[in-house]
Each structure stands twice: as C-alpha cells, then as structure tokens.
DSSP file (Angstrom, degrees, kcal/mol; ACC not computed):
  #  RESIDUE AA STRUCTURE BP1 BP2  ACC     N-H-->O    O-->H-N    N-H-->O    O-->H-N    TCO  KAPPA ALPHA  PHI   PSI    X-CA   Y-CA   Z-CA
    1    1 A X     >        0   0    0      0, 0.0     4,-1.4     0, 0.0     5,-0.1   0.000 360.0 360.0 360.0 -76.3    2.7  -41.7  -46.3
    2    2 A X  H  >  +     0   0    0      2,-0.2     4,-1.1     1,-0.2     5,-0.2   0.727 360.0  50.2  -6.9 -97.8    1.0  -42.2  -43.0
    3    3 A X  H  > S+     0   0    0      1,-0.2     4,-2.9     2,-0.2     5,-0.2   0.800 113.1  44.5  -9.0 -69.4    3.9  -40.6  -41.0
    4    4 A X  H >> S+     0   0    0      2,-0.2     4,-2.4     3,-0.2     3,-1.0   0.963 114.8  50.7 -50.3 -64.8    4.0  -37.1  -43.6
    5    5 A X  H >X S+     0   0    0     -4,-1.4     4,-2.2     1,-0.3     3,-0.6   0.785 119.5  41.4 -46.3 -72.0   -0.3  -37.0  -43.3
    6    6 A X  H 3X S+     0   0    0     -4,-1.1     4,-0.6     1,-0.3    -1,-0.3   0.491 113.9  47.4  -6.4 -60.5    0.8  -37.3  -39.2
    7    7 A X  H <X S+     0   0    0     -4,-2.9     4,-2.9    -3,-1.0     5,-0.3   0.920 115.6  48.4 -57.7 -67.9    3.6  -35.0  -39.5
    8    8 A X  H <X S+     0   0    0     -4,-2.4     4,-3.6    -3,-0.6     5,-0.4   0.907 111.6  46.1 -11.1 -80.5    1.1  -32.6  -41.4
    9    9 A X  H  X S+     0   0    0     -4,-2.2     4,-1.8    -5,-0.3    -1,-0.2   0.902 111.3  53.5 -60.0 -38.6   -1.7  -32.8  -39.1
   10   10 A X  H >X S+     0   0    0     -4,-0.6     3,-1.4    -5,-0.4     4,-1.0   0.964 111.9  44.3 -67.4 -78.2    0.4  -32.3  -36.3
   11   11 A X  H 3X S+     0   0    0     -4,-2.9     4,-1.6     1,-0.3    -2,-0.2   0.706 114.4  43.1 -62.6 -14.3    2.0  -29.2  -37.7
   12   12 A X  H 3X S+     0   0    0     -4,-3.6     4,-1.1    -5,-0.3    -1,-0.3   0.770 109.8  63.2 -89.5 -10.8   -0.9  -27.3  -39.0
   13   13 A X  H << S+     0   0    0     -4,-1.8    -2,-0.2    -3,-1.4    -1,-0.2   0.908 109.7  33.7 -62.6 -41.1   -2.3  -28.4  -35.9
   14   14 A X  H >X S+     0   0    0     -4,-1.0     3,-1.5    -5,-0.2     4,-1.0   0.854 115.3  63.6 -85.0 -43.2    0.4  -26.3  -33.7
   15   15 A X  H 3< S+     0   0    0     -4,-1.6    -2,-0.2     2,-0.3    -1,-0.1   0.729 104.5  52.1 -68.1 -22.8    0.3  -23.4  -36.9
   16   16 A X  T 3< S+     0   0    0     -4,-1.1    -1,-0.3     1,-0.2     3,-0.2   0.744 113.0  37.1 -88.3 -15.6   -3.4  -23.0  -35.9
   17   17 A X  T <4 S+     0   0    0     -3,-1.5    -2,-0.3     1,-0.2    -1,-0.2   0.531 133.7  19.5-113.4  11.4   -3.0  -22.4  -32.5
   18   18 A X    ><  -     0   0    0     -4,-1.0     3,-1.8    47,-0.1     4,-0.5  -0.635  60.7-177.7-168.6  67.5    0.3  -20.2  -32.5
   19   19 A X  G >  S+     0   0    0      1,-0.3     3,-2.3     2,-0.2     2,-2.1   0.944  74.9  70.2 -48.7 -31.3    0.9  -18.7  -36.1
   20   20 A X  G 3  S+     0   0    0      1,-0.3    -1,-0.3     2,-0.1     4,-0.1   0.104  88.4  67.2 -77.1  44.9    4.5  -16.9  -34.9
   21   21 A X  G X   +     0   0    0     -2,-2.1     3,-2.8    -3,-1.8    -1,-0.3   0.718  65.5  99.0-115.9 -17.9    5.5  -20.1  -34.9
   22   22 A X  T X  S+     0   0    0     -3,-2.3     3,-1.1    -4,-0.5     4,-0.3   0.691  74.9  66.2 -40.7 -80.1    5.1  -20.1  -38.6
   23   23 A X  T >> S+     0   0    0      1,-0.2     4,-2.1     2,-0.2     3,-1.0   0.744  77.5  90.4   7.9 -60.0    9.2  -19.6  -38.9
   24   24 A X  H <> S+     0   0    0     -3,-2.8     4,-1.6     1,-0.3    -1,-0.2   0.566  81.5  50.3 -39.5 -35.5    9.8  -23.0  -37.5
   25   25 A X  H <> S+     0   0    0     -3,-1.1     4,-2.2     2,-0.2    -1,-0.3   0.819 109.3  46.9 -85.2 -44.9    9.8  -24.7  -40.7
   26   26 A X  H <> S+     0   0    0     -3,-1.0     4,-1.1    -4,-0.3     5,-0.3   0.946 103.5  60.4 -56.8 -52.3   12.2  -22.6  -42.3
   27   27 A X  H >X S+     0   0    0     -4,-2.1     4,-2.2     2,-0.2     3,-1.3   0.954 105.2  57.0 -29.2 -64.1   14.3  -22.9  -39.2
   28   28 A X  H >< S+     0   0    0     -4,-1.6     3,-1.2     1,-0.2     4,-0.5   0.933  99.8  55.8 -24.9 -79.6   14.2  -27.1  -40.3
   29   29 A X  H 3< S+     0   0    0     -4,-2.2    -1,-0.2     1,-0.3    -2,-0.2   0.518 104.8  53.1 -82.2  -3.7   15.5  -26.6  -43.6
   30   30 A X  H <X S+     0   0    0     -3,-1.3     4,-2.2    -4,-1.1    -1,-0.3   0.807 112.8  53.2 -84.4 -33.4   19.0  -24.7  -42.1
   31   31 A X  H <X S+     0   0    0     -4,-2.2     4,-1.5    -3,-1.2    -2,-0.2   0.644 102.8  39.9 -37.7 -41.7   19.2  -27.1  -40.4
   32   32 A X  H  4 S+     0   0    0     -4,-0.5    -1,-0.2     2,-0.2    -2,-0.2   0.053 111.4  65.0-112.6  26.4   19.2  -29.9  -42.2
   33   33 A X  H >4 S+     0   0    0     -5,-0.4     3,-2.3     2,-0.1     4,-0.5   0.712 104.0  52.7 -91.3 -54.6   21.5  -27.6  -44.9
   34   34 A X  H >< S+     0   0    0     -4,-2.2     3,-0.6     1,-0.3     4,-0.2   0.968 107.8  47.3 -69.4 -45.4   24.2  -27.7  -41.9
   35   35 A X  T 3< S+     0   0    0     -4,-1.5    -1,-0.3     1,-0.2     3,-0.2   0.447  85.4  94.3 -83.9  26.1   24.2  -31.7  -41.5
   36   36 A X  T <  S+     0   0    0     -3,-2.3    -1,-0.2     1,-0.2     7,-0.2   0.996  76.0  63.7 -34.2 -64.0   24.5  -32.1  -45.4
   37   37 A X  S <  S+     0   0    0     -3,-0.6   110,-0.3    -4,-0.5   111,-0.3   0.847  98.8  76.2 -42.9 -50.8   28.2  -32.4  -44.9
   38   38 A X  S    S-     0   0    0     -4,-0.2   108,-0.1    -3,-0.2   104,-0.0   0.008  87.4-102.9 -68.9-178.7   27.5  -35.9  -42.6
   39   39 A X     >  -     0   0    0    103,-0.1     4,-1.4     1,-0.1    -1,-0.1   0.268  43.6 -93.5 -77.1-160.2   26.8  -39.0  -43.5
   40   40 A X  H  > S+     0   0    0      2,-0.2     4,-3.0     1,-0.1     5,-0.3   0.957 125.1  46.8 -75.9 -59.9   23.0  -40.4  -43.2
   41   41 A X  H  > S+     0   0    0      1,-0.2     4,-2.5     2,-0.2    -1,-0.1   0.859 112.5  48.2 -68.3 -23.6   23.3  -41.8  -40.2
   42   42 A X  H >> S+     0   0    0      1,-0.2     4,-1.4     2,-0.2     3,-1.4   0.995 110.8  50.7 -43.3 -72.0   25.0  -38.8  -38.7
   43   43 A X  H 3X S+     0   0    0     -4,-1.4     4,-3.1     1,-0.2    -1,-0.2   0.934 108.6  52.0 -35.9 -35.4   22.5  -36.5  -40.1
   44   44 A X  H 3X S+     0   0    0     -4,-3.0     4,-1.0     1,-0.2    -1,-0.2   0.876 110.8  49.1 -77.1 -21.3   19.7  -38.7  -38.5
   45   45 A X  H <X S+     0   0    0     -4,-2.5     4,-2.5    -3,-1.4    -1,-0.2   0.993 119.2  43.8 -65.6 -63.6   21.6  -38.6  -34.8
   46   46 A X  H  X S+     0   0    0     -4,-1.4     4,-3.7     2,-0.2    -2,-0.2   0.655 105.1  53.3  10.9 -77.2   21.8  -35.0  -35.4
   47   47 A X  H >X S+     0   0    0     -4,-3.1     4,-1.6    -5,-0.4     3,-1.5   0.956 115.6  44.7 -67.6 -91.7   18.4  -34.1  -36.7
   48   48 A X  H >X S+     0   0    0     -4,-1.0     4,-2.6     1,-0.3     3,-0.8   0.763 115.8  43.6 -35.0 -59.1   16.6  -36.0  -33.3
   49   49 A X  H 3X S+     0   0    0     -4,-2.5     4,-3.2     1,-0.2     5,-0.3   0.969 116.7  50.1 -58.9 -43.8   19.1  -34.5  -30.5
   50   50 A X  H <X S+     0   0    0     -4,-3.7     4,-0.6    -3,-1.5    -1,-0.2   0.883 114.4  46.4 -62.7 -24.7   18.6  -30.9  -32.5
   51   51 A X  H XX S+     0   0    0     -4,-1.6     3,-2.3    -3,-0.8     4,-1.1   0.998 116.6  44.1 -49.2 -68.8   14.8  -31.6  -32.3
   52   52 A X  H 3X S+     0   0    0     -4,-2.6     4,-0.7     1,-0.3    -2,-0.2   0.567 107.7  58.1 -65.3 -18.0   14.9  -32.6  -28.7
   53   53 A X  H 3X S+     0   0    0     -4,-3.2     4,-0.8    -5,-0.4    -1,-0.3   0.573 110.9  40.0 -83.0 -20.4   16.8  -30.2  -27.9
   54   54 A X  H <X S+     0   0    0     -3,-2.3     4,-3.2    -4,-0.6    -2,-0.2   0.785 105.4  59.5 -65.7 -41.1   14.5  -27.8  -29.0
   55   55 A X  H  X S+     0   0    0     -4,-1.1     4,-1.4     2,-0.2     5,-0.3   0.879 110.6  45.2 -81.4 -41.1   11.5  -29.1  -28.0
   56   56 A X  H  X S+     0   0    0     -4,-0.7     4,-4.3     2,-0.2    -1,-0.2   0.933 110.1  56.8 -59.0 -48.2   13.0  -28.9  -24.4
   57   57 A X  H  X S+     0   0    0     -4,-0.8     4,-1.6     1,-0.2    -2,-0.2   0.974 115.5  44.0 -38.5 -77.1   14.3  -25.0  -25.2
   58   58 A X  H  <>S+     0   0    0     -4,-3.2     5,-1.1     1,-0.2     9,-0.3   0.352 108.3  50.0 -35.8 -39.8   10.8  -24.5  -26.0
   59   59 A X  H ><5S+     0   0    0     -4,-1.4     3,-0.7     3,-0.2    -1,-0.2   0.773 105.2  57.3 -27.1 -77.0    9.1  -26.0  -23.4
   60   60 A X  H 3<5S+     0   0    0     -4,-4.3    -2,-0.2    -5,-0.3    -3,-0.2   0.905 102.3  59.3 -49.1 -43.8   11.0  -24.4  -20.7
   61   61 A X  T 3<5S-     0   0    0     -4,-1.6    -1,-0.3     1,-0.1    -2,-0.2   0.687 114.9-115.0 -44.8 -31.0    9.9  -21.1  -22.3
   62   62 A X  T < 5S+     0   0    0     -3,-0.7     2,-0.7    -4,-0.3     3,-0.3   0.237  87.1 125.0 109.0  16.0    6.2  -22.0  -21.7
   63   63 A X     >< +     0   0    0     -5,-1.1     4,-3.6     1,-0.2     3,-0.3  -0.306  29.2 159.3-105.4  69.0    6.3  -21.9  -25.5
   64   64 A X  H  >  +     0   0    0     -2,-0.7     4,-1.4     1,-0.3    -1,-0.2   0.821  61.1  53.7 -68.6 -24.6    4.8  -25.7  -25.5
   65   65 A X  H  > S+     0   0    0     -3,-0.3     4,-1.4     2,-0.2    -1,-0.3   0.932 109.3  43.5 -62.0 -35.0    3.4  -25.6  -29.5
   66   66 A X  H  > S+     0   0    0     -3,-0.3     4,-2.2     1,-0.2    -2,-0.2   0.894 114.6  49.9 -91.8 -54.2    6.2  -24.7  -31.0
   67   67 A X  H  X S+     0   0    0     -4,-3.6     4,-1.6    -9,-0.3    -1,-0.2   0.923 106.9  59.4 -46.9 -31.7    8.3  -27.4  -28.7
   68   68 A X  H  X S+     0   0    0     -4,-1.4     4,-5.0    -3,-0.2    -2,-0.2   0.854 101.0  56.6 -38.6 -59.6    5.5  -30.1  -29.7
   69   69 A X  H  X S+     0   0    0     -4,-1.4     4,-1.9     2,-0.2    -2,-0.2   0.927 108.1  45.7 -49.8 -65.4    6.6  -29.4  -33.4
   70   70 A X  H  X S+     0   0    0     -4,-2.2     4,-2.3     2,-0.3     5,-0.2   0.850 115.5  45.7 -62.3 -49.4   10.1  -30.3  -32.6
   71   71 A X  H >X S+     0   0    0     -4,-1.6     3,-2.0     1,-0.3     4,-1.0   0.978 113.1  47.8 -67.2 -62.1    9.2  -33.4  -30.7
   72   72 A X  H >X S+     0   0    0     -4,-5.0     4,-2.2     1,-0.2     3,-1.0   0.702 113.4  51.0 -35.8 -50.8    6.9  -34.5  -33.2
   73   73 A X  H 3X>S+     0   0    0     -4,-1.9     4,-2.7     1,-0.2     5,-0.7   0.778  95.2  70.5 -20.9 -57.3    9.7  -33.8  -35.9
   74   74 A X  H <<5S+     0   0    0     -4,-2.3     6,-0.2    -3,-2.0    -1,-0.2   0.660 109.2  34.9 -51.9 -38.6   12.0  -35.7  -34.1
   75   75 A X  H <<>S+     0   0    0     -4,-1.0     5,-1.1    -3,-1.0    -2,-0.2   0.949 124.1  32.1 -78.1 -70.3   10.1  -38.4  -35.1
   76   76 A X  H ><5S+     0   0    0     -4,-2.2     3,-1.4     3,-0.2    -2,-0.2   0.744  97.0  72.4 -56.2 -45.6    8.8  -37.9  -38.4
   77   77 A X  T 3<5S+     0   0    0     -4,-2.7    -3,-0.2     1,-0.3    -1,-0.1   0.844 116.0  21.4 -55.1 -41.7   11.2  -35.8  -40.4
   78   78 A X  T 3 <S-     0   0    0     -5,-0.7    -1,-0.3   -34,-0.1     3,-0.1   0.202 114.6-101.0-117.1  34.5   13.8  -38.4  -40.9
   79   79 A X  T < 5 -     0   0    0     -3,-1.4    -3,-0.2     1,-0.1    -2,-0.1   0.828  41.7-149.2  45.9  38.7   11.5  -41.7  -40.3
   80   80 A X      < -     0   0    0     -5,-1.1     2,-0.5    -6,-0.2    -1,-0.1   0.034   8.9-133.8  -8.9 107.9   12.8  -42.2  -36.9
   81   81 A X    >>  -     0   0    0     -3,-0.1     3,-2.7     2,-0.0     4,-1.6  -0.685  19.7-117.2 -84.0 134.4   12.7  -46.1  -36.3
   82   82 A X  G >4 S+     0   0    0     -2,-0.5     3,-1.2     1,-0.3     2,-0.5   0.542 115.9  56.6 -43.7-100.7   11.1  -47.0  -32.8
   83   83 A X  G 34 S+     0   0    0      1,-0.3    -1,-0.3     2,-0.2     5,-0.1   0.366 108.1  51.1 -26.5 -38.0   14.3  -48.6  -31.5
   84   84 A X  G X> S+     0   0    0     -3,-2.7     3,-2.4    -2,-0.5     4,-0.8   0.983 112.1  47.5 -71.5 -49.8   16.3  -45.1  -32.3
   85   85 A X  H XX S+     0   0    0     -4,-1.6     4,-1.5    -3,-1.2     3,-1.1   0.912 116.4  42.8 -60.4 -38.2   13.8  -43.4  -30.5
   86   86 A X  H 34 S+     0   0    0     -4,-0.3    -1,-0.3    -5,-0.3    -2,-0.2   0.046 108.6  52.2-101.6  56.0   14.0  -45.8  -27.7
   87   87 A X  H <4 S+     0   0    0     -3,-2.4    -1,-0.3    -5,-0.2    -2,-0.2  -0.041 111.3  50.0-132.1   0.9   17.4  -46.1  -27.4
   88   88 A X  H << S+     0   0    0     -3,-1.1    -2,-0.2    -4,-0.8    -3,-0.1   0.875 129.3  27.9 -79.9 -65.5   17.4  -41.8  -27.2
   89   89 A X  S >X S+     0   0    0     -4,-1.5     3,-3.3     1,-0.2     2,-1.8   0.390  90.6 100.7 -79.1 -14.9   14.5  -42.3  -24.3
   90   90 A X  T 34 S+     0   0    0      1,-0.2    -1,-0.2    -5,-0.2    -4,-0.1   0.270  77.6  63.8 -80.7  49.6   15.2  -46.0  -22.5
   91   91 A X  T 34 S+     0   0    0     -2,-1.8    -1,-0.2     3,-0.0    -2,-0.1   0.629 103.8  45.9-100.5 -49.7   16.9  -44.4  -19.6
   92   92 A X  T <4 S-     0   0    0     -3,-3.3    -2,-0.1     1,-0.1    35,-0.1   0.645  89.4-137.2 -87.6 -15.8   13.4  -42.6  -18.6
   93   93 A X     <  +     0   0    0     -4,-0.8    -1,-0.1     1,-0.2    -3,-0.1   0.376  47.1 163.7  69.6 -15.9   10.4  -45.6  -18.8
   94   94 A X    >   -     0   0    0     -5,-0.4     3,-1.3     1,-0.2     4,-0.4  -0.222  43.5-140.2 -77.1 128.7    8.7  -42.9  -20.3
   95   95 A X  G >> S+     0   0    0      1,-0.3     3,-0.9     2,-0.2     4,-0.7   0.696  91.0  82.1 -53.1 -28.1    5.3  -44.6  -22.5
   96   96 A X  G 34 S+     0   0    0      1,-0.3     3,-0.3     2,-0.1    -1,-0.3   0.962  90.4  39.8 -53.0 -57.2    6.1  -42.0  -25.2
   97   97 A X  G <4 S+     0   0    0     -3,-1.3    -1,-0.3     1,-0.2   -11,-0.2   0.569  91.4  88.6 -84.3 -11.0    8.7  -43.7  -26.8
   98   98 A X  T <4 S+     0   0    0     -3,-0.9     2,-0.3    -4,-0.4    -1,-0.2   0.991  99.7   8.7 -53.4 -72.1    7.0  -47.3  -26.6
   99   99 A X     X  -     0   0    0     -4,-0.7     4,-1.0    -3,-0.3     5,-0.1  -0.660  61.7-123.1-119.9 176.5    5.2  -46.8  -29.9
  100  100 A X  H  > S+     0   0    0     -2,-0.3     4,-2.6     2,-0.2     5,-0.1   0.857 111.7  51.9 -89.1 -25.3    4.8  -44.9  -32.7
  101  101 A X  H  > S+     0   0    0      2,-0.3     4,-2.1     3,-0.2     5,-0.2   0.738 119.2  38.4 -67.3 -55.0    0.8  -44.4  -32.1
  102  102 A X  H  > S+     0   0    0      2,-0.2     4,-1.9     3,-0.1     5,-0.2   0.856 108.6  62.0 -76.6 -30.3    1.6  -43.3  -28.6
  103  103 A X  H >X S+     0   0    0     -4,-1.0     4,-2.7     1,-0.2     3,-0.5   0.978 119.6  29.0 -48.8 -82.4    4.6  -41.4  -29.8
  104  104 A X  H 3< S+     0   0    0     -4,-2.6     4,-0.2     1,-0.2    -2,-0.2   0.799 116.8  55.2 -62.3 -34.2    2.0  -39.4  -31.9
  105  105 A X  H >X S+     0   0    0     -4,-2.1     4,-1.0     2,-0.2     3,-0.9   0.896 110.2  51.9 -56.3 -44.9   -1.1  -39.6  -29.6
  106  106 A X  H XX S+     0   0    0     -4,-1.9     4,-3.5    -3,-0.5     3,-2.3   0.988 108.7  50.3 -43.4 -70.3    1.2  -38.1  -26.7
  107  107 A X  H 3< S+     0   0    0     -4,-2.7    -1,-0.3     1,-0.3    -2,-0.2   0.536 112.7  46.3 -58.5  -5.8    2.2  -35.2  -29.0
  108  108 A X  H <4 S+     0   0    0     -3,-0.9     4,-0.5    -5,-0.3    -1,-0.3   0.580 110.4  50.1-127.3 -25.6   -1.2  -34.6  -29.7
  109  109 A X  H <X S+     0   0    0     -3,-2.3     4,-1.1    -4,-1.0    -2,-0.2   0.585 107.2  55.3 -89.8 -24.2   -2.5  -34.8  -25.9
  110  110 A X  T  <>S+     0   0    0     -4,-3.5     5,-3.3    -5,-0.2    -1,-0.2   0.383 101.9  59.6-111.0  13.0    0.2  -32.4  -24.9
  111  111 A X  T  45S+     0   0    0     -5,-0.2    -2,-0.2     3,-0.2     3,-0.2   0.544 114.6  41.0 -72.3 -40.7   -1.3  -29.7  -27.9
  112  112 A X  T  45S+     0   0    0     -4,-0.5    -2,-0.2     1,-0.2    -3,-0.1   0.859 114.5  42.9 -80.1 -33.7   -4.4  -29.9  -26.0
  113  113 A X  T  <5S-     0   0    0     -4,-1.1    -1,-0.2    -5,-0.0    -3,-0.1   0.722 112.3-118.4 -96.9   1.7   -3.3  -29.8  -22.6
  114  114 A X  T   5S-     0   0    0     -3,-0.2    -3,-0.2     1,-0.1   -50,-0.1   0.922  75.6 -52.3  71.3  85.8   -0.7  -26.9  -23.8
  115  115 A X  S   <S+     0   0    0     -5,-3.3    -1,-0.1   -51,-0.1    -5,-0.1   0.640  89.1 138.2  -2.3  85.5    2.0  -29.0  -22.7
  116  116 A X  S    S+     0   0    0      2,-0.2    -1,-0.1     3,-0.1    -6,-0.1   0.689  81.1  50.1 -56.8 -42.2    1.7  -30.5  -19.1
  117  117 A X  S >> S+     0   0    0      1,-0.2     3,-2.1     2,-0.2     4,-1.5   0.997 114.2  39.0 -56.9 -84.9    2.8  -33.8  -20.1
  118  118 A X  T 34 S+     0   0    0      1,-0.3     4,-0.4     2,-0.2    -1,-0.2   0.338 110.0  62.2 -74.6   7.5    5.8  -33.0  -22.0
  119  119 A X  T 34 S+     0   0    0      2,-0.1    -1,-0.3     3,-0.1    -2,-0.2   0.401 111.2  41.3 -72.9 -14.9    6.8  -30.1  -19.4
  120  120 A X  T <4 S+     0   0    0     -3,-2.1    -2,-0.2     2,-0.1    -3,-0.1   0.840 113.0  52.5-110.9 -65.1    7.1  -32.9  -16.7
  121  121 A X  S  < S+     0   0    0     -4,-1.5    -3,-0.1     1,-0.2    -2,-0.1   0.661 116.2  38.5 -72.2 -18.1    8.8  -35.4  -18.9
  122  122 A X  S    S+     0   0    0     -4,-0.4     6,-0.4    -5,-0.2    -1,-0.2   0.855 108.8  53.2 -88.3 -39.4   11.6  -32.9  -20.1
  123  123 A X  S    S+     0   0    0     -5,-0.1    -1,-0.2     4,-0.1    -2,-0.2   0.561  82.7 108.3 -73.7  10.6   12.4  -31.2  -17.6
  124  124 A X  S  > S-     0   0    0      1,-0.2     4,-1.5     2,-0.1     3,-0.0  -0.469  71.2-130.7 -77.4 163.0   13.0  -34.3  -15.6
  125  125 A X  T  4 S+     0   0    0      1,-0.2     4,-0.3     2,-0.2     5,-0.2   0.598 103.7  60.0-100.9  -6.2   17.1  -35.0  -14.9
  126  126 A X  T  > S+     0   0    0      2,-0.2     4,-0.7     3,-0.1    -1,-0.2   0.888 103.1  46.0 -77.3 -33.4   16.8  -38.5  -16.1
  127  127 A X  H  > S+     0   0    0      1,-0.2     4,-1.7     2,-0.2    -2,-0.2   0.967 115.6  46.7 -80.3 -54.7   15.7  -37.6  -19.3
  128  128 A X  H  < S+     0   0    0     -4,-1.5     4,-0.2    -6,-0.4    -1,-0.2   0.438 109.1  53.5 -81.3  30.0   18.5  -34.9  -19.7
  129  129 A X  H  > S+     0   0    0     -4,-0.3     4,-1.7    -3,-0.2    -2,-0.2   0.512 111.4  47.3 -89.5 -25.3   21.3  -37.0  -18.5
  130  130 A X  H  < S+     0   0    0     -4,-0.7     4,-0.5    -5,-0.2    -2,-0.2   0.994 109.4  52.1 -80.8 -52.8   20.2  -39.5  -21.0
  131  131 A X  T  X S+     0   0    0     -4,-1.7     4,-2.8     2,-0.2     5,-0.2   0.791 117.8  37.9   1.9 -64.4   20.0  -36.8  -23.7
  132  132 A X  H  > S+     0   0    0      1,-0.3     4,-0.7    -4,-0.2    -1,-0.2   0.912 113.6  54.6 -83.3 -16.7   23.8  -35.5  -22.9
  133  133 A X  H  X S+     0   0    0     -4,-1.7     4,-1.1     3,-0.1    -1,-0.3   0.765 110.6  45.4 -83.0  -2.2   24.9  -38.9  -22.4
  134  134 A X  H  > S+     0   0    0     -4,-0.5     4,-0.6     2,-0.2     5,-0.3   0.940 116.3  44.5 -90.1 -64.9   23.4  -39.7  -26.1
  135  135 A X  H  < S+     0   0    0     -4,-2.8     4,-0.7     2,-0.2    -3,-0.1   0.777 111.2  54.7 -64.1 -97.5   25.1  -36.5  -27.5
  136  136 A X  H >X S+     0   0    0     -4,-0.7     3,-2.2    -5,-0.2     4,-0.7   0.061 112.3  53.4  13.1-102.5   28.8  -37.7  -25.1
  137  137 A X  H >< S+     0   0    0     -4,-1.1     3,-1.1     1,-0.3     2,-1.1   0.629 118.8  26.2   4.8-113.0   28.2  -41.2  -27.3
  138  138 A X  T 3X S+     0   0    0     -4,-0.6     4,-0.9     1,-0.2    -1,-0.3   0.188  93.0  89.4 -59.3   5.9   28.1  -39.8  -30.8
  139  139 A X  H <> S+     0   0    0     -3,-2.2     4,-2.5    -2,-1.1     5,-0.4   0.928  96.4  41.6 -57.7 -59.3   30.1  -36.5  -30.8
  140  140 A X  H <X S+     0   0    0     -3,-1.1     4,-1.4    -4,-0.7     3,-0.4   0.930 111.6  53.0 -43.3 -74.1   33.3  -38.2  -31.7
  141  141 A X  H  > S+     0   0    0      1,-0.2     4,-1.0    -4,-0.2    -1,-0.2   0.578 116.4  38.8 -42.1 -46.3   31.9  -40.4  -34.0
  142  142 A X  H  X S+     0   0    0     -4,-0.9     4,-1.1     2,-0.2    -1,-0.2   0.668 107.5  60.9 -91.4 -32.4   30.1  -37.4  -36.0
  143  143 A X  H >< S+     0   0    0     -4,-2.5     3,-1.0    -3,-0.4    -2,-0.2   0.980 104.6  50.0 -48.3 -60.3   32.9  -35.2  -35.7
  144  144 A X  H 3< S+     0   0    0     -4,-1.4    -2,-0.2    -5,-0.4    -3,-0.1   0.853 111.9  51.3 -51.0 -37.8   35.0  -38.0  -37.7
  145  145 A X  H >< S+     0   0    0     -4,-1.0     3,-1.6    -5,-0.1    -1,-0.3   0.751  73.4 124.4 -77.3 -25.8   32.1  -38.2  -40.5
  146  146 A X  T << S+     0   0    0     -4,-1.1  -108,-0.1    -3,-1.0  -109,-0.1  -0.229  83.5   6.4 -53.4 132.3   31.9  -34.7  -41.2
  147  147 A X  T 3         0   0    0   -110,-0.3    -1,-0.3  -111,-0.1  -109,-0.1   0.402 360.0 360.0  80.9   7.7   32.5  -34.4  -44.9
  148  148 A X    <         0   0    0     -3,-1.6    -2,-0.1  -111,-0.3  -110,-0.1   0.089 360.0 360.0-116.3 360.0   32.7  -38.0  -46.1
C-alpha cells in the first residue's frame, strides 16, 4: 500500500507539472498486454528494462517528467525488490538504487530540479553498458518463456 500511495504521488506529481504526459499510463497497460504471453518473472525483467529504457528515451529528449514516471515505475509497478534493482544498477555505485527511500526521494529530487540528477546518471556509459549487458543476459532466457 505504501509503494501504490508512492507510485500515486509520484505520478500525479509529474501529471501536474506536464499534463501531455497524461498518455503515459495508457502507454503502461500495452505494455504490460504484450508481456502477458511470459512468465512472471519474465514479465518483471521486461517491465524494468522497458521502464529504463524509457526513462533514458525521455531524458535525452529534455522531456525529464515524463522519464521520472518511467523510472519511478520501474520500481513500483511490479514491486521491484531492492536486490533486482541493484543487480539492474550495481555496475554504476549509483546511491539510487541502495534503497527504496532514496530510490523514491531521488525520483522526487530530480521532479524538482527538472531532471539534472537523472540526466547525468543515464546518460553515463557505465550505466548503459550495464543496461545492455542486463538485456544480453536475459534475452535468451525470455525468448524461451514466451507463451508458457
């Protein structure tokens, strides 16, 4: 329950300061219509890289609310356990991924500062090499599950 209020606050939080972003949520739920076909854990590898991968998309655009949403998602939406998240992120050191409280404080500092933070920390080449080498890892593996 925590987590959803979190998730919540977080998205009307971005919805206040960027309405077109308003889409974004419907965008979620085709998403998680296309990983039906995998298993749980599939979906849940999925879900985070399509997040992060957004949130990065976004980011690079200068469109840092709507990327915020993603990260924050990325967390929340499937109950992301701190170990998945820092087993996405333990490449980088980066403080984000240490706890769930910073996870969310982060996301919440980089709405205000119209993401500086998480402009620095994505674009960085440790973070995607860690990123593709997480997608490399589990491709196979998810490939195999589709439909079971």
């Amino acid at each position: 329950m925590k987590k959803l209020l979190l998730l919540a606050t977080a998205v009307l939080a971005i919805l206040a300061c960027n309405k077109t972003d308003a889409g974004l949520i419907n965008n979620y739920n085709k998403i998680i219509e296309n990983f039906k076909p995998y298993s749980p854990e599939c979906r849940r590898v999925l879900f985070v890289l399509s997040a992060l991968t957004d949130a990065y998309d976004n980011m690079n655009t200068k469109n840092y609310y709507t990327g915020v949403v993603f990260l924050c998602m990325a967390q929340f939406y499937y109950d992301m356990t701190i170990p998945e998240i820092n087993f996405i992120f333990e490449h980088t050191g980066d403080y984000l991924a240490k706890h769930e409280e910073a996870m969310f404080g982060a996301c919440m500092d980089v709405l205000e500062a119209k993401g500086d933070v998480a402009w620095t920390f994505y674009t960085s080449k440790t973070t995607q090499a860690t990123l593709q080498n997480y997608v490399k890892k589990h491709s196979d593996k998810c490939s195999q599950q589709r439909g079971k």
